[in-house]
C-alpha positions in Angstrom: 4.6 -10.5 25.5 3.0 -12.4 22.3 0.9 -11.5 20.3 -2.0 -14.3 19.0 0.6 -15.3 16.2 2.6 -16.0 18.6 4.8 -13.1 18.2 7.1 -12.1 20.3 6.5 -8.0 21.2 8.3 -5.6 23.5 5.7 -4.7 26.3 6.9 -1.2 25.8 8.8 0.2 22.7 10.6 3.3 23.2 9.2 5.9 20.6 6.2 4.3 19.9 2.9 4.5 21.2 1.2 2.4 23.9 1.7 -1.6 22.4 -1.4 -3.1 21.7 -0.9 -6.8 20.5 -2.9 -8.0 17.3 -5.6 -10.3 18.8 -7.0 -11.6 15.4 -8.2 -10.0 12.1 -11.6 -8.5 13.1 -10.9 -8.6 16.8 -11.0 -5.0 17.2 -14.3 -4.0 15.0 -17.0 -1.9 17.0 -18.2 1.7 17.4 -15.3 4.0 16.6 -15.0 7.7 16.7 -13.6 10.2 14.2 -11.3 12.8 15.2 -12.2 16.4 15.2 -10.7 18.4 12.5 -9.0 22.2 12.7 -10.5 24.6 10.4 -9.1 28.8 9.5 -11.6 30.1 7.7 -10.8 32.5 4.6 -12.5 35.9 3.9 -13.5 36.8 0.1 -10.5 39.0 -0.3 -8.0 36.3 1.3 -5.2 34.7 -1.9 -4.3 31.1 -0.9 -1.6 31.4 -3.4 2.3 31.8 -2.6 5.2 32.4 -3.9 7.3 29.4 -2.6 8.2 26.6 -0.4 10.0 29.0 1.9 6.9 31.4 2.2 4.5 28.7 2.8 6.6 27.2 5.7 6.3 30.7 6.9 2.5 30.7 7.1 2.1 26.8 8.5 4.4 28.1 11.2 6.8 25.0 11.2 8.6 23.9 14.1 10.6 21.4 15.7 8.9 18.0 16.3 5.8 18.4 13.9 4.5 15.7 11.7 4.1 16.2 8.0 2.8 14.4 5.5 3.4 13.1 1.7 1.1 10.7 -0.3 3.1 8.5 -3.2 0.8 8.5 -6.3 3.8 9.5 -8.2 5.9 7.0 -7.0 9.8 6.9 -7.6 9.2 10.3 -9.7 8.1 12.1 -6.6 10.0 15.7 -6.4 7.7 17.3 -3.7 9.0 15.4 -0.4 12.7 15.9 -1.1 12.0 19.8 -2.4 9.9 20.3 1.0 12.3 18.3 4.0 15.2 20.0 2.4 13.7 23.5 2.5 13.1 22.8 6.3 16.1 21.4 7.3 17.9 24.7 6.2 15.9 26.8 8.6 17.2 24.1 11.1 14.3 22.5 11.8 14.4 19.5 13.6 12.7 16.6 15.0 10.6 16.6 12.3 7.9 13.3 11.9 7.5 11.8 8.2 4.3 10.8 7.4 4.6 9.3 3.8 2.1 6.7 2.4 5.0 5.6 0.7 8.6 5.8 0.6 10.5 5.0 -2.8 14.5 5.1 -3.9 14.0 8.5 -5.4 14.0 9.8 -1.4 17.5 8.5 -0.7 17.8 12.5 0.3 15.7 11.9 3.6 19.0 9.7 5.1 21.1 12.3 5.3 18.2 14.1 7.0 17.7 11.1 9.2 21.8 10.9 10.3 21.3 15.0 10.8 18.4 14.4 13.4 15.9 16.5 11.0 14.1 13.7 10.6 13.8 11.6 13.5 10.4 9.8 12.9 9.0 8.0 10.1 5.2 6.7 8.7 4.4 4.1 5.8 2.8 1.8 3.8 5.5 0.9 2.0 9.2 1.7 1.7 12.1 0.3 -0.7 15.8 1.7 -1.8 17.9 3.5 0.6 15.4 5.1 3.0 14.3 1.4 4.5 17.7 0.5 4.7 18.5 3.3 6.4 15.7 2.7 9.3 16.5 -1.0 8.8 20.0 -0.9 10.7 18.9 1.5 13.2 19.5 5.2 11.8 16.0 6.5 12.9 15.9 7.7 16.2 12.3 6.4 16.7 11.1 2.9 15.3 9.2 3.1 12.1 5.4 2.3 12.0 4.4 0.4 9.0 0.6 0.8 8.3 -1.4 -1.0 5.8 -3.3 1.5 3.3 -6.5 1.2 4.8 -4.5 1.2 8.7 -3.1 4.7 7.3 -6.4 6.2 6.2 -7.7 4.9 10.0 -5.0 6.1 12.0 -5.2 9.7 10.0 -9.3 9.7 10.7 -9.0 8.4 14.0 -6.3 10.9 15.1 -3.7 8.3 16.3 -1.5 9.7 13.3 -2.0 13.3 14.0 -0.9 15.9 10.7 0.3 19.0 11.4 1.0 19.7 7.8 -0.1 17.6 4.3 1.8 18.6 1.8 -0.2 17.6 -1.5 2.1 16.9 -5.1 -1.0 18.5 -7.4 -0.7 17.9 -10.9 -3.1 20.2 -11.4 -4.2 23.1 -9.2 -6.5 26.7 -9.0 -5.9 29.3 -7.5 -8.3 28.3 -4.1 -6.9 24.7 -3.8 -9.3 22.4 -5.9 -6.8 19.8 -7.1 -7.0 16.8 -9.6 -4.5 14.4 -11.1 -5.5 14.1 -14.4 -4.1 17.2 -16.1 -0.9 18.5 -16.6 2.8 17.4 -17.1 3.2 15.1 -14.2 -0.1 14.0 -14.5 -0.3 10.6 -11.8 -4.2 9.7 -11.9 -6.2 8.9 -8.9 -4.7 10.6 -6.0 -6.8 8.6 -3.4 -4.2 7.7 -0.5 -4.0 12.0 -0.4 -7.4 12.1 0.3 -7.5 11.3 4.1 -4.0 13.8 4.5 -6.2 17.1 2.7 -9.3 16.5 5.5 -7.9 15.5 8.5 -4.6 17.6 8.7 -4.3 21.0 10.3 -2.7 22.7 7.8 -2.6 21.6 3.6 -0.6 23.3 1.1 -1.2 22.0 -2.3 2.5 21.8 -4.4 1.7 22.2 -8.1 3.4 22.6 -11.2 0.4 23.2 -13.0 -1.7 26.4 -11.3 -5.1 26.8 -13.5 -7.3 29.4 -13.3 -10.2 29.4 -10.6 -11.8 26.6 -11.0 -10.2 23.6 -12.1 -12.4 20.8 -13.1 -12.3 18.2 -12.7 -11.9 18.5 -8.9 -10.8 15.6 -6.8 -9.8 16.7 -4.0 -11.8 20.5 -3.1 -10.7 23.8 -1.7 -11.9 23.7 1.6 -9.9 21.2 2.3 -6.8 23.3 1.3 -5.1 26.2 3.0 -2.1 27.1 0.2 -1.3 26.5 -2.9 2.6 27.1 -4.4 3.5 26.3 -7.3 6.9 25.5 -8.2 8.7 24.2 -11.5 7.8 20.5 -10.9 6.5 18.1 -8.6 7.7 15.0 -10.6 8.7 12.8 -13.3 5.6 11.1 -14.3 7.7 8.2 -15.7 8.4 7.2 -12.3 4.5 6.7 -11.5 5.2 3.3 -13.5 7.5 1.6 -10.9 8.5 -2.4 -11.5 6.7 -4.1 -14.0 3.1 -3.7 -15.0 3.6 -6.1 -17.6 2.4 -9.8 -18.3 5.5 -12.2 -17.4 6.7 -14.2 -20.1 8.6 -16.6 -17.9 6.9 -20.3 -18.6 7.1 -20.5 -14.6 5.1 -17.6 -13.6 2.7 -18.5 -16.5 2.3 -22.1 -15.0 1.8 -20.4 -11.5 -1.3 -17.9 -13.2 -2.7 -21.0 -15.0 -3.1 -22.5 -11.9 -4.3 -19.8 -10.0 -7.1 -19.7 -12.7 -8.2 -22.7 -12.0 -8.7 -22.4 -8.5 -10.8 -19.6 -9.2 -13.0 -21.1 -11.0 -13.3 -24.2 -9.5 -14.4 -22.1 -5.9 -17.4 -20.8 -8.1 -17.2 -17.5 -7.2 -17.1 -16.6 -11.1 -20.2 -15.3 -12.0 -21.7 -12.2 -13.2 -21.1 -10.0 -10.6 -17.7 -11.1 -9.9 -15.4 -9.0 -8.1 -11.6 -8.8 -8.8 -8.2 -7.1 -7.9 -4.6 -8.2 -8.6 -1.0 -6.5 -8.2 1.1 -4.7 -11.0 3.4 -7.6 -10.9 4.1 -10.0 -14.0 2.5 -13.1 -12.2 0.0 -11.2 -11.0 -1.2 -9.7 -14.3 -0.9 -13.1 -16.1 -3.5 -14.5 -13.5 -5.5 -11.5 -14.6 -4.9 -12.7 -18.4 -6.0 -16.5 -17.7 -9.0 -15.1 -15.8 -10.0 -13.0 -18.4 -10.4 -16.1 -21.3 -12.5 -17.5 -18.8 -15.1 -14.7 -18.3 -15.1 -14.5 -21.8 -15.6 -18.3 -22.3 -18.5 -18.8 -19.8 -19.7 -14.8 -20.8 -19.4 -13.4 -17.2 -19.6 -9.7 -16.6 -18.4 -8.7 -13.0 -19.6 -5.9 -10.6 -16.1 -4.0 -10.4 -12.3 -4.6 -10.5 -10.5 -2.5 -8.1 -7.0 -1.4 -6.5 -3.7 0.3 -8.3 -5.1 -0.2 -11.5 -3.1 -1.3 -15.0 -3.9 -0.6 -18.6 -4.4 -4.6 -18.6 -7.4 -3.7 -16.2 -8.3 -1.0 -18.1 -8.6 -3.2 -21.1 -10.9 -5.9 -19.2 -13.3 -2.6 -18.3 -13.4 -1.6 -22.1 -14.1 -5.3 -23.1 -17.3 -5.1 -21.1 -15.9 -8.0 -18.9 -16.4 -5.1 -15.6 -18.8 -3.1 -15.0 -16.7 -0.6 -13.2 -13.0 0.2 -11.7 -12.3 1.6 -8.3 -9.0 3.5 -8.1 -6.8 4.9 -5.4 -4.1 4.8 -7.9 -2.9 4.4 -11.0 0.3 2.2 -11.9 0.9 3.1 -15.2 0.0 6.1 -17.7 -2.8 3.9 -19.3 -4.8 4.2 -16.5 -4.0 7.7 -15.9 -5.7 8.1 -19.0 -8.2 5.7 -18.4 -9.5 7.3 -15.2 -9.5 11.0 -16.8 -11.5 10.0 -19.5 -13.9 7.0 -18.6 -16.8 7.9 -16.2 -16.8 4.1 -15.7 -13.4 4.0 -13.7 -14.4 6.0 -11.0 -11.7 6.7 -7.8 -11.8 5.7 -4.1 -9.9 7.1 -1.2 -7.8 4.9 0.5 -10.2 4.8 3.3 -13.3 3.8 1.0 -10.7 1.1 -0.3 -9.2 -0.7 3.1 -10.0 1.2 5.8 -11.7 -1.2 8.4 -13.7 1.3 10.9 -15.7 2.9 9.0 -19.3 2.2 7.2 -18.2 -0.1 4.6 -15.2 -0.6 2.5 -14.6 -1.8 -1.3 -12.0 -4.1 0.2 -15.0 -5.2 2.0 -16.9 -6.6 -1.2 -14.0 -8.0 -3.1 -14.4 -12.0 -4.2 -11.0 -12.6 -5.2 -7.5 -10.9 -4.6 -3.9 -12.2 -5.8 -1.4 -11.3 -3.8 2.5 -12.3 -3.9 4.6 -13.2 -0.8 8.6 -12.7 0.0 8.3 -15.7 2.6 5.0 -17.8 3.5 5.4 -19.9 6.9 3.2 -23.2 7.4 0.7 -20.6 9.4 -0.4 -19.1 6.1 1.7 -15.8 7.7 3.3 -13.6 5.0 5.8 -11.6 4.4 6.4 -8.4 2.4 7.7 -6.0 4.9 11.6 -7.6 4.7 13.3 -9.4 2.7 15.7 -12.7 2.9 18.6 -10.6 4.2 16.1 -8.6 7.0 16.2 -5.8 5.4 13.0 -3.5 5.2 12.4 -4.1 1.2 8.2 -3.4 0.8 5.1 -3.7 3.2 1.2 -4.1 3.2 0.3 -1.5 1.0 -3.0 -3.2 0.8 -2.1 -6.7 1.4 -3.6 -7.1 4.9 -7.0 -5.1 3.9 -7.5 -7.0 1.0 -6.9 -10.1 2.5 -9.4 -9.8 5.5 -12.1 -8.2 2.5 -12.4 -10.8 0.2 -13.7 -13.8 0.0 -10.4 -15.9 -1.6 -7.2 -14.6 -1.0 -4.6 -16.2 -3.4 -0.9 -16.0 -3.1 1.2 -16.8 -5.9 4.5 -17.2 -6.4 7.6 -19.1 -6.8 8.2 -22.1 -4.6 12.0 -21.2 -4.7 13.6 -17.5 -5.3 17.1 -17.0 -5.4 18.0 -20.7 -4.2 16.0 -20.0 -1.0 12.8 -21.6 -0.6 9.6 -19.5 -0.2 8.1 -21.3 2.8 9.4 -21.7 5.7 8.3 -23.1 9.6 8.2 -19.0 10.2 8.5 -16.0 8.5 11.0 -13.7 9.2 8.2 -10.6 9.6 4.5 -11.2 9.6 2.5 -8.6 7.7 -0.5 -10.9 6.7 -2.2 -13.3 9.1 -2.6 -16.6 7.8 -6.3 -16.6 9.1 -6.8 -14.2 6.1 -4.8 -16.3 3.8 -7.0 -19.1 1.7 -4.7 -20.4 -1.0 -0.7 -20.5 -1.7 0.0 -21.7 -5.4 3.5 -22.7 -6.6 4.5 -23.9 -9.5 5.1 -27.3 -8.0 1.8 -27.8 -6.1 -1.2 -25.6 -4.1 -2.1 -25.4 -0.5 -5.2 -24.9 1.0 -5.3 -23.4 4.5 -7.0 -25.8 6.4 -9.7 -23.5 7.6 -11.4 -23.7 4.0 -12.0 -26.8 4.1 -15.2 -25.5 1.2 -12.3 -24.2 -0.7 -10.3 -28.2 -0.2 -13.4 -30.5 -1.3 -14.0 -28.3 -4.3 -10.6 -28.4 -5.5 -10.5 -32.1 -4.9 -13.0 -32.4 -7.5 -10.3 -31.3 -10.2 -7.0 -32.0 -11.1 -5.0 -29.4 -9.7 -1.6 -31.0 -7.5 -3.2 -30.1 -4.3 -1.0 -30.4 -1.3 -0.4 -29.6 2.3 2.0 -26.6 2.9 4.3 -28.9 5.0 4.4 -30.7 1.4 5.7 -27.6 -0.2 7.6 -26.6 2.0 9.7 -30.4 2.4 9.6 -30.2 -1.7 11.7 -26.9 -1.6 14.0 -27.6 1.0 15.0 -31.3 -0.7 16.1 -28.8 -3.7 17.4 -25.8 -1.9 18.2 -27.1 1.4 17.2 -25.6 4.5 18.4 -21.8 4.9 19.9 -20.8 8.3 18.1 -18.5 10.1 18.4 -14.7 10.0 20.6 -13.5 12.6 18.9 -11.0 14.4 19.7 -8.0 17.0 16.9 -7.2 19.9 16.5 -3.6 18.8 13.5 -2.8 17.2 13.7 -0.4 14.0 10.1 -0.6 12.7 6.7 -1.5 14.7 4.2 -3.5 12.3 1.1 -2.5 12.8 -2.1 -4.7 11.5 -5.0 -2.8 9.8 -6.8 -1.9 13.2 -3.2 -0.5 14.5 -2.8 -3.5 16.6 0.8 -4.8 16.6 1.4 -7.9 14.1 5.2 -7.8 14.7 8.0 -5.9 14.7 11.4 -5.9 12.4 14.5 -5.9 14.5 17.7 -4.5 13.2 19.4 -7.3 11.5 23.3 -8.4 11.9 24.9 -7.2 9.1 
């Protein structure tokens, strides 16, 4: 069957739930219920703390075919995953489901874990290094699902992702479970996308390498949401919370691209006081951020709130007066760790108060402009950054989709060409963002409007930008690059893409290699 891209989708898909095609971005809003949540309770005299992994598998009672769970807020320096999948798969555990918000090169461990039939299942946002490539030719016994960070925090709430265990990375801990992110040595920040894992699972064990005495403050994610705690000698390098750059690009391209992008943002009027911003960690992105910032100053706007994985660059915008306030559900780089610790200003969200889209209201919700990048754009406004050139699993929404449904511009920027291939293309390899969400693509070599905004297209008529259609672009690149030949593709699907409301956007097939 297809989908209302016009995706083609298996009308079953062995190891995944029952396939319900996406239908359109806010085709599945309504009335929505919240799963039921198991509780033990704990007399006075009752110690939540243990002496190790081993003993703590031992009181969770773990068995074959259960679904655990990881969050990411310390990125590629993330110990706790690896330390916890291999304790289990000595005990011969297997079957096991893998519920990470994010899966990074530093859990290259979890193939041979995969290949062993331990792991057989897998959950994410996100997933780069050897894990997606892995699951990208076929390793997983069970297709992937790929959420989006608000779809996670939804499918956790509304029980279609079902936790038997979370097992929380704490930076800091007490002895009865209160946990925050702030202190001690692998000290990460918000821990937001842990938040909807610690009160919807059945069991929690906080990991720490920090225990504190009873209570820790300040607490950001409570005791009774937590069963054990264990501490062990560490949950992380807290170098590797700073993954990819979080620096302002240099490169006279990218600085064109943000110039641009400026522009276009303040041509559409929507900067004002009360302005509401988020942008990536990436170079482009944060140069965007930088041009944007001169003009706030220049025309002494003060916005509501900037929001997202936060920067110090952020950081410094909030301490210029230039925001108001930061929401957080995590923080890229130890600046904002800091930030967020010490600033009652920067205040954190869950990843469901961030992007989830059945509930009462989320910050994604109130956003007026988002940048996003792209690995492929196709003249639908689709994007891509689940796989990359080669179709090889190399990202995913994180919150791309939610952001881009929430706010009221949604830029991409980017190159026209990377690597000698051109960026847009008749269709995209793997959707993860509908085009209807989708307002603006800027290139170096021109911008394209999506023809629904046509607001957005007499505005920026009205200036001097090189304003084009995306067949335009797209003929420009391919006169430079020529037109690539088509990834060759097997029918066996490795990963289901699911949209924000867990309806399916696409799926990645494994490609010929």
């Amino acid at each position: 069957m297809k989908n209302v891209l016009g995706r083609e989708i298996p009308e079953k898909i062995e190891g995944y739930k029952e396939v319900t095609p996406f239908k359109g971005a806010f085709a599945e809003d309504g009335e929505k219920t919240i799963k039921s949540v198991k509780v033990k309770t704990v007399k006075p005299e009752d110690s939540k703390v243990l002496n190790s992994i081993e003993e703590a598998l031992d009181k969770v009672e773990i068995k074959d075919g259960m679904t655990i769970s990881f969050h990411h807020h310390l990125r590629n320096g993330d110990y706790v995953l690896n330390m916890v999948v291999d304790t289990i798969a000595k005990r011969g555990i297997k079957d096991l489901t893998i519920a990470a918000s994010s899966i990074f090169p530093a859990h290259a461990p979890l193939v041979e874990h995969i290949k062993s039939g331990v792991v057989t299942g897998v959950y994410a946002n996100y997933m780069s290094g050897p894990v997606a490539r892995a699951i990208s030719l076929g390793l997983l016994k069970k297709p992937a699902v790929m959420h989006t960070h608000g779809g996670r925090a939804r499918a956790i709430e509304s029980g279609d992702l079902h936790i038997d265990v979370a097992f929380i990375a704490a930076p800091t801990s007490d002895t009865y479970g209160n946990i925050n992110g702030v202190e001690g040595p692998a000290a990460c920040g918000s821990l937001g996308y842990a938040a909807p894992d610690a009160e919807y699972a059945d069991k929690v064990v906080a990991v720490t390498d920090n225990l504190v005495p009873y209570p820790a403050c300040p607490i950001e994610i409570s005791q009774h949401h937590v069963d054990y705690v264990v501490k062990v000698e560490s949950i992380g390098d807290p170098k590797g919370i700073v993954s990819g750059t979080t620096k302002i690009t240099k490169d006279p391209v990218g600085l064109k691209i943000a110039k641009m992008a400026s522009q276009v943002i303040k041509a559409s009027g929507l900067v004002k006081d009360g302005f509401s911003f988020q942008t990536g960690a990436g170079g482009t992105s944060l140069a965007v951020a930088a041009e944007l910032k001169e003009i706030m100053k220049k025309e002494e706007v003060v916005g509501s709130f900037a929001a997202g994985g936060v920067t110090g660059y952020i950081v410094e915008m909030l301490e210029e007066g230039l925001f108001r306030n930061i929401f957080d559900v995590q923080c890229f780089d130890l600046k904002a760790v800091d930030s967020y610790k010490n600033n009652p200003k920067h205040q954190g969200m869950s990843a469901s108060m961030y992007g989830n889209p059945h509930n009462k209201g989320c910050v994604a919700n109130n956003l007026d402009v988002m940048i996003l990048g792209a690995t492929e754009i196709d003249t639908d406004f689709n994007v891509n950054v689940t796989t990359g050139s080669d179709g090889i699993i190399m990202g995913g929404s994180g919150g791309h989709s939610d952001t881009a449904a929430g706010a009221k511009l949604a830029i991409v920027v980017t190159n026209l060409m990377k690597a000698r291939l051109p960026i847009i293309k008749d269709r995209v390899t793997t959707v993860t963002t509908p085009g209807e969400s989708i307002d603006v693509i800027v290139t170096e070599r021109g911008i394209a409007v999506n023809p629904n905004r046509k607001d957005l297209m007499e505005k920026l008529q009205n200036t001097n930008l090189p304003v084009m259609t995306i067949e335009e672009l797209k003929d420009m690149a391919e006169k430079i690059t020529g037109k690539p030949n088509a990834i060759e593709l097997t029918d066996e699907v490795v990963a289901v893409v699911e949209y924000r409301d867990g309806t399916v956007i696409d799926v990645v097939r494994k490609p010929v290699i």
